[in-house]
C-alpha positions in Angstrom: 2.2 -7.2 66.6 4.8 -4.7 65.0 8.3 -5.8 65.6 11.5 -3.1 64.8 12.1 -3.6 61.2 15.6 -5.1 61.4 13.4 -7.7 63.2 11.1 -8.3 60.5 13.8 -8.7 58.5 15.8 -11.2 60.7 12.9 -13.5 61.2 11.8 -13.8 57.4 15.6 -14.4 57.0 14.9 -17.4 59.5 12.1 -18.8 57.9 14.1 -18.4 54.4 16.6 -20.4 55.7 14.2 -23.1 57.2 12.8 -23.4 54.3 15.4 -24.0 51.7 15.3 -27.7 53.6 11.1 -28.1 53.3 8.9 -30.6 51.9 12.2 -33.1 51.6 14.1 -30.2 48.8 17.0 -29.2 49.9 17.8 -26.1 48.1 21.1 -25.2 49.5 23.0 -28.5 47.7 25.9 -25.6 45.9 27.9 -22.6 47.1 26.4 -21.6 44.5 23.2 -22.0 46.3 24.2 -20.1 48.8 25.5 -17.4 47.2 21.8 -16.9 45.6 20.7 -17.2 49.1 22.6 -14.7 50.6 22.1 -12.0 48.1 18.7 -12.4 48.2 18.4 -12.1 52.2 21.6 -8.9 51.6 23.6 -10.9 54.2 26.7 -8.7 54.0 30.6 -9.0 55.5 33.3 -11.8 54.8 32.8 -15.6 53.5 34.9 -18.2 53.2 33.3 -19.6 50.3 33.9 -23.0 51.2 32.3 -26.6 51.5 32.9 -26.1 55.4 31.2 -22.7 55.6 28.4 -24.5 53.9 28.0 -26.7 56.3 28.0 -24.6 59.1 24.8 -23.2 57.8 23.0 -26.1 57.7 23.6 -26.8 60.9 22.3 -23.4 62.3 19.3 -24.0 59.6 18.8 -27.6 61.8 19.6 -25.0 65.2 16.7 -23.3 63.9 14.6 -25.5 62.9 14.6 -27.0 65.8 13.9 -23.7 68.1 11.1 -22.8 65.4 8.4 -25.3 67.0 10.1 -25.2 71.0 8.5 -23.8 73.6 9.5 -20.9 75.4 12.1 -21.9 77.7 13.8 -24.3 75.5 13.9 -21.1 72.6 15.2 -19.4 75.0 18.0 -21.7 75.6 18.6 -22.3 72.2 18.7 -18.7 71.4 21.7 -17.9 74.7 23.4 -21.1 72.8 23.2 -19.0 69.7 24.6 -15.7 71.3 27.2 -17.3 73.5 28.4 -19.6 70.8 29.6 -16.5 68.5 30.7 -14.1 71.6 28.1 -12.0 70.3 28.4 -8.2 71.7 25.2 -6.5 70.7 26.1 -3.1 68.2 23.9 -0.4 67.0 25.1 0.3 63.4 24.3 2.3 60.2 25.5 0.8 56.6 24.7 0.4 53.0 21.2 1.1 52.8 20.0 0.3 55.8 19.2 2.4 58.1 20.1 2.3 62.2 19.8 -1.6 63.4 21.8 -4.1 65.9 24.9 -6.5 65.0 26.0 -8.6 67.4 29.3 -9.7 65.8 32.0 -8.1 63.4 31.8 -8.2 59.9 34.3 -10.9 59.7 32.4 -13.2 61.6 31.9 -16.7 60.5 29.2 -16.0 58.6 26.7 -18.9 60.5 27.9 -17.1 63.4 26.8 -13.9 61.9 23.6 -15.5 60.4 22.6 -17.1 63.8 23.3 -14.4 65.8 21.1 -12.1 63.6 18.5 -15.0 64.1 18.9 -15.0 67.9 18.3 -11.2 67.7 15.1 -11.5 66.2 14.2 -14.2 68.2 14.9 -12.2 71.7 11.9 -9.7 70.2 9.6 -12.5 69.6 10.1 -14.7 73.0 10.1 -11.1 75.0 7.1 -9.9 73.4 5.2 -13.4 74.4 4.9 -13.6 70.7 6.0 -17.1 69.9 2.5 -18.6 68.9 3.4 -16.2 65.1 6.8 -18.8 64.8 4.4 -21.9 62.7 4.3 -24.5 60.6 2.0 -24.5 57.6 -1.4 -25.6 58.4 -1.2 -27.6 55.0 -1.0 -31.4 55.5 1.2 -32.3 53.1 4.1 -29.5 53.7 6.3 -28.9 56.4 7.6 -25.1 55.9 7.8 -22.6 58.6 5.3 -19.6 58.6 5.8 -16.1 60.3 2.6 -14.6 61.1 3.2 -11.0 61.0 -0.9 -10.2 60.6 -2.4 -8.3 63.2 -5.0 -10.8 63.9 -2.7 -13.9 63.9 -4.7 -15.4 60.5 -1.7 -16.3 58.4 -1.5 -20.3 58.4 0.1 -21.4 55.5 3.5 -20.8 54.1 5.0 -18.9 51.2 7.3 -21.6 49.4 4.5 -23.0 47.5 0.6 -22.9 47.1 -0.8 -24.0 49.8 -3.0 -21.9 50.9 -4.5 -21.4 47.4 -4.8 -25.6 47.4 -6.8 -25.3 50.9 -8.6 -22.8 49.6 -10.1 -24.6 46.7 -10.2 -27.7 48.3 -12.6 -25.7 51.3 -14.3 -24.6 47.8 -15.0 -28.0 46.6 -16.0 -29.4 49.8 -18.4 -26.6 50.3 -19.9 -27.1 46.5 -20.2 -31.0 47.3 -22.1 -30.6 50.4 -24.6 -28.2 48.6 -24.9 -30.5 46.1 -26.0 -33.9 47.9 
């Protein structure tokens, strides 16, 4: 499935954020945290750079979270909570260096109202396309990240924070080596 890149974008942005809380590390403890964070995704516009602001996105990571692993309905539910929570008012626009994509909300925005709404965005795309079944959790057992299965034939089960689908892998190997050997 080939969503519109802004998208892409807004759902690896999602899983990012998810997974700055997996496998028990939280990795947003600082502003400073969350600086790095939003520089890396290029979340642009105004910040409060405050404990409070801080706060606010880990509660939409929770939000998130949460919608990740719902079904249908309830995503979609979450997602009109999203929207209607930051009066979003859907924009097409054209800056830095990205090329033509939607905003919902002003550059000064809260920024977890700016971050959620771009969420909600991409989430519209995935719930309309019937797509939802790509939104996972790793198949490893011992981690709890999100996955985003962008492949075309749905393969991707494991996540990207650590190695674990090189440990499956190997582990597959081993069992497959043992059972020739007996």
């Amino acid at each position: 499935m080939l969503f519109a890149p802004d998208t892409e974008v807004a759902l690896r942005s999602v899983v990012n954020l998810i997974n700055t809380a997996a496998n028990g590390q939280e990795s947003l403890v600082t502003l400073e945290d969350l600086d790095a964070f939003l520089k890396a995704e290029e979340f642009t516009g105004s910040r409060v750079n405050s404990p409070a602001e801080l706060n606010s996105i880990k509660r939409l990571r929770s939000e998130l979270t949460a919608l990740w692993s719902a079904d249908e309905d309830t995503a979609a539910k979450s997602v009109n909570k999203i929207l209607a929570d930051a009066k979003a008012l859907p924009q097409l626009v054209k800056h830095d260096h990205w090329d033509w994509h939607l905003h919902a909300t002003t550059p000064e925005a809260p920024l977890a109202d700016r971050m959620g709404t771009e969420a909600a965005m991409g989430i519209i795309d995935v719930i309309r396309s019937r797509e939802m079944e790509r939104m996972r959790v790793c198949a490893a057992e011992d981690c709890d990240a999100v996955v985003l299965d962008l492949s075309r034939n749905r393969s991707k089960l494991y996540c990207d924070t650590g190695n674990c689908a090189n440990r499956a892998h190997v582990a597959a190997y081993r069992a497959r080596k043992a059972a020739e050997g007996e």
